[in-house]
BAVODREN-580403 format. One record per residue (C-alpha): residue number from 1; residue in one letter; y, z, x. Coordinates in steps of 0.001 Angstrom, whole numbers, m for minus. Each point is the difference from the previous one (the first is absolute). Example, Ala and Ser with C-alpha at 12.3 -4.5 7.8 and 13.67 -1.06 7.14 Angstrom:
BEGIN
n, res, c2, c3, c1
1, A, m4500, 7800, 12300
2, S, 3440, m660, 1370
//
This chain:
BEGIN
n, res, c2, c3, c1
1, X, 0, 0, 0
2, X, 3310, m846, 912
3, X, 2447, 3109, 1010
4, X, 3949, 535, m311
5, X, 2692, m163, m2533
6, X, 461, m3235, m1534
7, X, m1395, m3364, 909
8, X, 1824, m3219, m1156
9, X, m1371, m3469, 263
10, X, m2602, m3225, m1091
11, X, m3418, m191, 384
12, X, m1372, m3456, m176
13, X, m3144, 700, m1093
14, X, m3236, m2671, m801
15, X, m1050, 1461, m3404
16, X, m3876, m115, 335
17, X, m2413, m1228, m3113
18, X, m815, 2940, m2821
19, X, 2777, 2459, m213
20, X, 3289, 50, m2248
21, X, 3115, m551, 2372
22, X, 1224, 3993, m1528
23, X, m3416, 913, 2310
24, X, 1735, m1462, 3109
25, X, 3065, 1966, m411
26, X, m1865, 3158, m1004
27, X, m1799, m356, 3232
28, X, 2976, m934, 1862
29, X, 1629, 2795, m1381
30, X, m2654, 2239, 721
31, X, m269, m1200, 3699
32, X, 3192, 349, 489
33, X, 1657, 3391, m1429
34, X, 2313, m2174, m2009
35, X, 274, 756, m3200
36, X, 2461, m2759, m977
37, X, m1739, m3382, 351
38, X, 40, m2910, m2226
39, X, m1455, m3572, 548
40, X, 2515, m3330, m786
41, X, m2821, m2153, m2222
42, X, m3155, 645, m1758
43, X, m3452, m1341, 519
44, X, m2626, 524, m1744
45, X, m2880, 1299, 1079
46, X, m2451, m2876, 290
47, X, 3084, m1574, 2515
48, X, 809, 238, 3805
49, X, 2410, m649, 2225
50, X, 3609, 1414, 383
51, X, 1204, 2982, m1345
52, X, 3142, 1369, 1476
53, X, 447, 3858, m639
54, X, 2907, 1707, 689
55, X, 597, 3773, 1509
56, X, 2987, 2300, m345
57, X, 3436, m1782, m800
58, X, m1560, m3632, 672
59, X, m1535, 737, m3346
60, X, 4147, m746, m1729
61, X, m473, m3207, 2045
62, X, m2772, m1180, m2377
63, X, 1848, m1706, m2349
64, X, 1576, m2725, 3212
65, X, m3515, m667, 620
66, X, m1712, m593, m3163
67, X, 3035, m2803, m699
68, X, m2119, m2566, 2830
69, X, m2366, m2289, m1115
70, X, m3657, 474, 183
71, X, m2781, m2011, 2070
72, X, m3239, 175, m1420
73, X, m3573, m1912, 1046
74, X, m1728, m42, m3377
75, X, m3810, m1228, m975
76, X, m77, m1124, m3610
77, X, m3255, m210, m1723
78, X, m323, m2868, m2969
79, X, m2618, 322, m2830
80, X, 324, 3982, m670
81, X, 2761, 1738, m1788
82, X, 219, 4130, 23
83, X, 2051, 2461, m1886
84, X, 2068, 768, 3111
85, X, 298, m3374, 1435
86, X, m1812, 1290, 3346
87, X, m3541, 268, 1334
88, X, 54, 3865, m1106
89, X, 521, m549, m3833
90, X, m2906, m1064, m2867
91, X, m996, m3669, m71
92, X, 1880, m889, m3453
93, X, m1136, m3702, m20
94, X, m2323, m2572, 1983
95, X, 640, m3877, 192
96, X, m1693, m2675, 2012
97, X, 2405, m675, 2375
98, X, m2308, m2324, 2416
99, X, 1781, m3266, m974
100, X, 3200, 1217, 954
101, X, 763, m1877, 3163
102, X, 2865, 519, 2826
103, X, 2258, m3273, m1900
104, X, 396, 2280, m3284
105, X, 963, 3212, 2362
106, X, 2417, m2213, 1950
107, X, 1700, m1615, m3053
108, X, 1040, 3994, m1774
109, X, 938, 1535, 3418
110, X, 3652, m1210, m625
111, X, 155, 1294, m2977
112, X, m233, 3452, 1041
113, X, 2562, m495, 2874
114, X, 4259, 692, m359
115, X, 976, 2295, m2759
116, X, m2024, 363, m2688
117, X, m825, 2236, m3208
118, X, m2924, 2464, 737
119, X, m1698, 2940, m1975
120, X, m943, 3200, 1774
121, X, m3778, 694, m688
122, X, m374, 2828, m2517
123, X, m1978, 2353, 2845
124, X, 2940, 370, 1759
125, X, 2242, 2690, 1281
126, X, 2956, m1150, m2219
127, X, 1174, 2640, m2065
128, X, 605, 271, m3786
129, X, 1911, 2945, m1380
130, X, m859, 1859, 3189
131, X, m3637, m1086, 114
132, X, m1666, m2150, 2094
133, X, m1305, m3068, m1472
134, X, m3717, 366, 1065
135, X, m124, 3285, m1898
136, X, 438, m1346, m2855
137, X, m2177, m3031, 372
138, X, m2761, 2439, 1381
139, X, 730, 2462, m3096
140, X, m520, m3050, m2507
141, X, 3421, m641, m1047
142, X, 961, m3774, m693
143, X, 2444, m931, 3154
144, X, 2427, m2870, m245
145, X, 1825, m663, 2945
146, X, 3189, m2468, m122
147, X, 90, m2879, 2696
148, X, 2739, 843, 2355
149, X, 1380, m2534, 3027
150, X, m1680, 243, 3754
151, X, 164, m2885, 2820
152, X, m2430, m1199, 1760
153, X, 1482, m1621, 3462
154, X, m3104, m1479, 752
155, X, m3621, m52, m898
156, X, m1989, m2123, 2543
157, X, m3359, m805, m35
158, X, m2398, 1325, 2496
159, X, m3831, m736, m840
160, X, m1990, m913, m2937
161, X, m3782, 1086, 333
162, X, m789, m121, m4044
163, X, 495, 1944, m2291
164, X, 2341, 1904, 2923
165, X, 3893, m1232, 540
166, X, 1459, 1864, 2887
167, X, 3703, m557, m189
168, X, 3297, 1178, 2198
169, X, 2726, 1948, m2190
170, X, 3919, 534, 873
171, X, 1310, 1376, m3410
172, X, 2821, 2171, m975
173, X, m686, 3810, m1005
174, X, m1417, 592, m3132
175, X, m2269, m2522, 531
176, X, m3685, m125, m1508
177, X, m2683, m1546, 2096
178, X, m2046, 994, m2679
179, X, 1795, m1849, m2617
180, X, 73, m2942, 1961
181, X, m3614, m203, 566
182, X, m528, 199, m3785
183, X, 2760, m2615, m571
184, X, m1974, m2678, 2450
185, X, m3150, 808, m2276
186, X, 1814, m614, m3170
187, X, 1368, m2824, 1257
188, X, m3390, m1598, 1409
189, X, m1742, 1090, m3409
190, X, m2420, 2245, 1829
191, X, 1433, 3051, 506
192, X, 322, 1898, 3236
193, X, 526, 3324, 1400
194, X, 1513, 1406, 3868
195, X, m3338, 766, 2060
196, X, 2256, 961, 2832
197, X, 3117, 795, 1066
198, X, 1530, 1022, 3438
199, X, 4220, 527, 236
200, X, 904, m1361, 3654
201, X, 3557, 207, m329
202, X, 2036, 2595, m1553
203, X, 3917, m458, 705
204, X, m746, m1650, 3211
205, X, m2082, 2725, 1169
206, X, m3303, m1663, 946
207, X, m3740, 1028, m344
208, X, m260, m1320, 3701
209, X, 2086, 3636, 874
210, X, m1986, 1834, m2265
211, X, m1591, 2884, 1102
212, X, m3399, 1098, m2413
213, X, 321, 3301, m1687
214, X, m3395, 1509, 1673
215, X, 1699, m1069, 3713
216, X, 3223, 2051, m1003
217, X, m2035, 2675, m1157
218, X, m1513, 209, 3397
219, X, 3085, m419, 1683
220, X, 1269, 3536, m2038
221, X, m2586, 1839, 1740
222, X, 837, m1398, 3664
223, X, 3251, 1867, 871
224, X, 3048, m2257, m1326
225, X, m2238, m3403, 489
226, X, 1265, m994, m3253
227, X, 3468, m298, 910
228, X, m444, m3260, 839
229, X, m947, m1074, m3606
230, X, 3431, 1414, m1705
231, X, 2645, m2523, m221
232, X, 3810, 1630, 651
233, X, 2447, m269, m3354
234, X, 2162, m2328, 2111
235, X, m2732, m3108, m655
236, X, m458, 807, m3946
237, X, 3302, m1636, m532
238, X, 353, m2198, 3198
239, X, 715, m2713, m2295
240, X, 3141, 1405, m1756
241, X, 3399, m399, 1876
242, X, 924, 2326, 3016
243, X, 3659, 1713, 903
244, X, 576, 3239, 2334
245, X, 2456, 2432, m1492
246, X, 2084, 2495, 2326
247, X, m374, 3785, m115
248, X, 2847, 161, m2310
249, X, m1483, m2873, m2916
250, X, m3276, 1826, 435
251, X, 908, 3343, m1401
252, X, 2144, m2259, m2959
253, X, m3897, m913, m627
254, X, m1422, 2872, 355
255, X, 2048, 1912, m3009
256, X, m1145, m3257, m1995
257, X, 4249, m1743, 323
258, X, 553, m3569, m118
259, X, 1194, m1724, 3335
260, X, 1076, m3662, 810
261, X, m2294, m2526, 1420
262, X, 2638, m3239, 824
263, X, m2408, m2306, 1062
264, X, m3335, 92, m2213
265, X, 1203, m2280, m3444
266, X, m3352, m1912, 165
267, X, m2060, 3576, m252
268, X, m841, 1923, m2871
269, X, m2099, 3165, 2023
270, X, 699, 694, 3303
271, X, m1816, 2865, 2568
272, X, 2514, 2194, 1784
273, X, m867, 1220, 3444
274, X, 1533, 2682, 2258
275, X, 2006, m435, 3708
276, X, m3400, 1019, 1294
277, X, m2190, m2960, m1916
278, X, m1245, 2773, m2695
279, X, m534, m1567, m3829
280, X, 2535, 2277, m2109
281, X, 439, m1679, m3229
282, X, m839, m3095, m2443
283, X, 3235, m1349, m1403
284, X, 762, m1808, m3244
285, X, 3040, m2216, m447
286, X, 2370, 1192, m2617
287, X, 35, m3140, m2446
288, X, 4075, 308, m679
289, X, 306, 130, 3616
290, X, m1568, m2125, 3184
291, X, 1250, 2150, 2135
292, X, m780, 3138, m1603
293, X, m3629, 1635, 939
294, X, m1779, 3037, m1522
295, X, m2861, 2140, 1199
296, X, m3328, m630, m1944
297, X, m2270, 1952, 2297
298, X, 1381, 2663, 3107
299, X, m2886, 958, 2111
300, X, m207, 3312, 1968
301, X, 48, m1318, 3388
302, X, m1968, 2981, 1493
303, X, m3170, m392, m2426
304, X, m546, m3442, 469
//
């Protein structure tokens, strides 16, 4: 276990097969002595790949993160539709699907590419007055979910060994893979559910620097080994705007005033930093004024 006050920072961890993503951050938290920890995207169980939890303040840096698009290597299976749309739900329909040749796939793939109209699946973690959808659909209770708008930046084709597709996914957040496979089966006529499903790019954090949960749960028992593994604040928002404030500006920020920012009209959120290169604030742009910046977030420099 981890030992000290608090600990602030990203793991980018490579979620293995079989356990809910709130398991990885129990463990992490356990591991770790931190109780606040909080991931930036769910997967479901049956999924791997990257899941990037966050310790201490990182964890009011979640929101910048789950904004990035989502990579995703996806195997879609035609002929068998389940309740969940996923290999872990009950086979709700069989069709023969061995006619269905590579041509057919190749002509609908557009379709599902751009921005387009698509509807959650009812075992979801989408909440309805305060209850997650899959409650409900578990408890019996007739679920309608309304189509809502997602993008898909590109959907590329990777291998067809029938009745398996395995596709590449960029998407936008908020994104079903899910839905998508069951919108290919619909739109083949056979049906289709996701037989597997692997995240390999979160944000622009990669599964190629992720470290497995079991190999940072060694590392915890190895002196600080697992240092290495925790990614500072400073590169959860390396991709928002940068100024240094003086001494004087930085205690304006620090009792939450306003200050001027002349030369940042094409920003909306910019990271403050200290004289001495430490991350002090997130800044929002007063909308009356382009010059006019407030605090959004003020970290405690000494805990991070």
């Amino acid at each position: 276990m981890f030992s000290g006050g608090m600990i602030s920072g990203l793991f980018n961890i490579d979620k293995p097969k079989g356990i809910t993503s709130h398991d990885v951050v129990a463990r992490v938290r356990r591991l770790s002595g931190q109780r606040k920890a909080g991931h930036t995207g769910t997967l479901d169980p049956m999924a791997t790949g990257v899941l990037l939890v966050c310790l201490g303040q990182a964890t009011r840096l979640i929101e910048y993160i789950q904004a990035g698009s989502k990579e995703y290597r996806a195997i879609i299976r035609f002929g068998t539709t389940t309740d969940t749309l996923d290999a872990e739900g009950q086979i709700v329909a069989k069709k023969d699907s061995s006619g269905l040749t590579e041509a057919q796939l190749r002509q609908v793939l557009p379709q599902f590419q751009g921005e387009i109209e698509q509807t959650p699946p009812i075992f979801s973690a989408l909440k309805r007055d305060g209850q997650p959808l899959y409650k409900l659909a578990r408890a019996g209770q007739a679920v309608e979910v309304a189509p809502r708008p997602v993008t898909i930046e590109t959907l590329k084709w990777v291998a067809w060994d029938p009745p398996d597709l395995t596709v590449e996914v960029v998407c936008s957040p908020g994104t079903y893979i899910r839905s998508l496979a069951r919108d290919l089966g619909e739109a083949v006529a056979t049906g289709a559910h996701l037989a597997a499903l692997t995240r390999t790019r979160n944000s622009g954090w990669s599964i190629a620097e992720a470290v497995s949960l079991d190999q940072l749960e060694r590392e915890s028992k190895i002196n600080v080994g697992w240092k290495k593994y925790l990614h500072p604040l400073d590169n959860l928002v390396s991709h928002l705007s940068k100024i240094t404030v003086t001494e004087e500006t930085a205690v304006d920020i620090r009792h939450g005033r306003s200050i001027i920012v002349s030369d940042q009209q094409n920003s909306f959120v910019l990271r403050a930093y200290t004289l001495d290169g430490r991350l002090l604030a997130i800044l929002t742009r007063v909308q009356s004024d382009d010059t006019l910046w407030q605090p959004k977030k003020v970290f405690h420099i000494g805990e991070t």
